[in-house]
N, C-alpha and C positions, 0 to 999 in steps of 0.2 A: 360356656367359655372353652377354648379350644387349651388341650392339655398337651405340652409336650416333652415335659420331664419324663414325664412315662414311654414317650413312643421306643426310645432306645435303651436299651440296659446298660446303665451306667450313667446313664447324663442329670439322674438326678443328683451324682454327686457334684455335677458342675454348676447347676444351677440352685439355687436356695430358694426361689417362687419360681413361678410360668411367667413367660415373658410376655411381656403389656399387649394386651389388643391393640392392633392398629400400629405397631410396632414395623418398621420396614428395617429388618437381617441383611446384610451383603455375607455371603457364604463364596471366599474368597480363598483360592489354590491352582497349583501349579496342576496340571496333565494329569488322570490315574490317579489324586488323592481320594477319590469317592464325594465330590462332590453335590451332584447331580442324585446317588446315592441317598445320601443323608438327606437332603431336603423334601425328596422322593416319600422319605421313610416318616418325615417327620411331621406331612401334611397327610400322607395319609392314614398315619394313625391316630389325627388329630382329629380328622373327618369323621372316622369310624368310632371314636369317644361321645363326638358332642351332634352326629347326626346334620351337618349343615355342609354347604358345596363348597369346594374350592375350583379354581383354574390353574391350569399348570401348561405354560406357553413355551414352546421349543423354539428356537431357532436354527438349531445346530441337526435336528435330525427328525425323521418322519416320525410319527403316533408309533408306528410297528416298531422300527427301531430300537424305538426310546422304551418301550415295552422290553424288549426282549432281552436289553441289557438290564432293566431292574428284575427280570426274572430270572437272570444269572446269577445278580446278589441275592436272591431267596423274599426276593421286596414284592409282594405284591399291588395292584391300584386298586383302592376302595373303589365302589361305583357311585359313590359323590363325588370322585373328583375326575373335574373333564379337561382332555387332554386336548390343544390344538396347535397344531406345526403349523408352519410356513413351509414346506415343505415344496411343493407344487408353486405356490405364491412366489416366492424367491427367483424362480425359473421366468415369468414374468414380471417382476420388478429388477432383472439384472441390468440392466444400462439407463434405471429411470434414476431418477431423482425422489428419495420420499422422505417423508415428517415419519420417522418411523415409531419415535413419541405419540405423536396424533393416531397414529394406527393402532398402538397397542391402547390404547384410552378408549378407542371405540371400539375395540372387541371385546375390553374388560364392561364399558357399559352396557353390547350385549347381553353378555353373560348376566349381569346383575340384573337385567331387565326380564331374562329368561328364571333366575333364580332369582329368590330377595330374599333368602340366607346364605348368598355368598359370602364367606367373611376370610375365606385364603386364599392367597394367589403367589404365584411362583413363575420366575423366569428365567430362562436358559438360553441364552447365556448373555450379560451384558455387554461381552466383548463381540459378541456377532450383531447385536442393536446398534456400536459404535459403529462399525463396519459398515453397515449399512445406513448409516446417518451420519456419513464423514462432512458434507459442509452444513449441518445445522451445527448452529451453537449450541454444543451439549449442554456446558455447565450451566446454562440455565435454563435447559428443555430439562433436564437430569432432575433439578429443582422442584421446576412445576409439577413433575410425574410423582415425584415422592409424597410432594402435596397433594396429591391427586387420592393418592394410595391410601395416605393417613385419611384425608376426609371421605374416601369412601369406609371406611373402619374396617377395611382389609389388612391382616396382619399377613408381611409377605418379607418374600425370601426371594432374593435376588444373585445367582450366581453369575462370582467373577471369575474368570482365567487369566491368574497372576502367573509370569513368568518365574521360575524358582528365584532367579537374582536377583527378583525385585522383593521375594521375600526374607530372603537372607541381609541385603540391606535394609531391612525396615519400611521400605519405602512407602509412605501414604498418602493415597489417594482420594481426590474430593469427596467423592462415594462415601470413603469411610467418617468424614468426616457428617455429611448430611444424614446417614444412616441412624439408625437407633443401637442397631448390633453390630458385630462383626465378629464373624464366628471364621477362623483359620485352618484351615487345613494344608498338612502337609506330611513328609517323610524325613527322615531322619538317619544317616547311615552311620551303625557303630559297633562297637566289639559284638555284638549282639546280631548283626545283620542291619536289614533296614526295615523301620517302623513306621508304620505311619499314625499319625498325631490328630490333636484336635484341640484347638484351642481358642477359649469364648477371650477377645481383646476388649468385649465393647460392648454392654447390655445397658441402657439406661433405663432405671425404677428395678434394678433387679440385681441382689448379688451375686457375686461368679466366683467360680475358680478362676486363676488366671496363668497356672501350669498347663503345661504342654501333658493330653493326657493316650494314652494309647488308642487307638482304633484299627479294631479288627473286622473284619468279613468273615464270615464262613457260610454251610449251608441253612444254618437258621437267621441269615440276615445280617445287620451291624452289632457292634459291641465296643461298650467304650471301659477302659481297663485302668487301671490306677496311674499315677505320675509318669512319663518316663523318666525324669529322673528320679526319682519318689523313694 
């Protein structure tokens, strides 16, 4: 079973058990909260516990790229977990029409056909999948793919790019609704400067913290720190 109270220092204060296999996270924030980061951090220390593959799909930026900004946070990639862009692809589907659902389900059954202990997967970012599947009817392509996720017993982590305004009014999205989690990230500006946060809204079969709690970067990786208001 894939462990991830432990990948970060600190998050076991936020969780009280390891969240359910087969479990689908929406990991949702504005620009620069560390997104992409944390998820990064959190399958592949999860890989490197229990020995089994993950996939981790970019849309927003090439293998290299995507590499070299988690080697700026001090994150490195397990070598069970396989990285694939669209990177090149994108360049040739720019004026087409595509099921971009149907695309990501048959790269995910490659991979499970290539490996048969895949059991994580991660996507970056669901707001460049909308983009690129603007007349499919999402919310219920969104649906089936979720379904898709659970019945392959893939526990996955799904990053949104929530504009700050939409976090600040609360605003919630289908996603959050059909998801099992919803883990928040954001910043905070105050007497103190600005902080960025981390905050579990949504775990089902698992309980949370549900304070806003500090997250830090430095050269040893992420860190998750007590309350900010606390």
């Amino acid at each position: 079973m894939a462990m991830f109270r432990e990948a970060i220092d600190g998050l076991e204060n936020l969780l009280d058990s390891e969240i359910p296999k087969g479990s689908v996270i929406v990991v949702t924030g504005a620009e620069g909260t560390l997104k992409s980061g944390l998820v990064f951090r959190l399958v592949s220390s999860a890989l490197a516990a229990s020995g089994e593959h993950g996939l981790y799909m970019t849309l927003d930026q090439s293998k290299e790229s995507h590499l070299q900004n988690m080697e700026s946070l001090g994150l490195e990639k397990n070598e069970s977990l396989h990285i694939f862009d669209y990177h090149d692809m994108r360049r040739e589907w720019k004026n087409g029409e595509l099921d971009m659902i149907r695309i990501n389900e048959e790269i995910i059954d490659f991979y499970k056909e290539k490996y048969d202990n895949l059991t994580l997967f991660a996507l970056d970012s669901l707001e460049s999948l909308y983009s690129l599947s603007e007349k499919a009817p999402m919310r219920k392509n969104i649906y089936q793919f979720f379904s898709k996720l659970r019945d392959d017993g893939l526990t996955s982590f799904l990053i949104r790019e929530a504009p700050r305004s939409e976090i600040l009014v609360n605003r919630i999205r289908h996603e959050h609704f059909l998801a099992d989690g919803v883990i928040e990230l954001g910043v905070i500006e105050g007497k103190g400067g600005i902080k960025r946060y981390i905050q579990i809204t949504k775990m089902r079969a698992t309980k949370h913290a549900l304070d806003k709690h500090q997250l830090m970067v430095d050269e040893d990786g992420l860190h998750i720190l007590g309350p900010i208001y606390g």
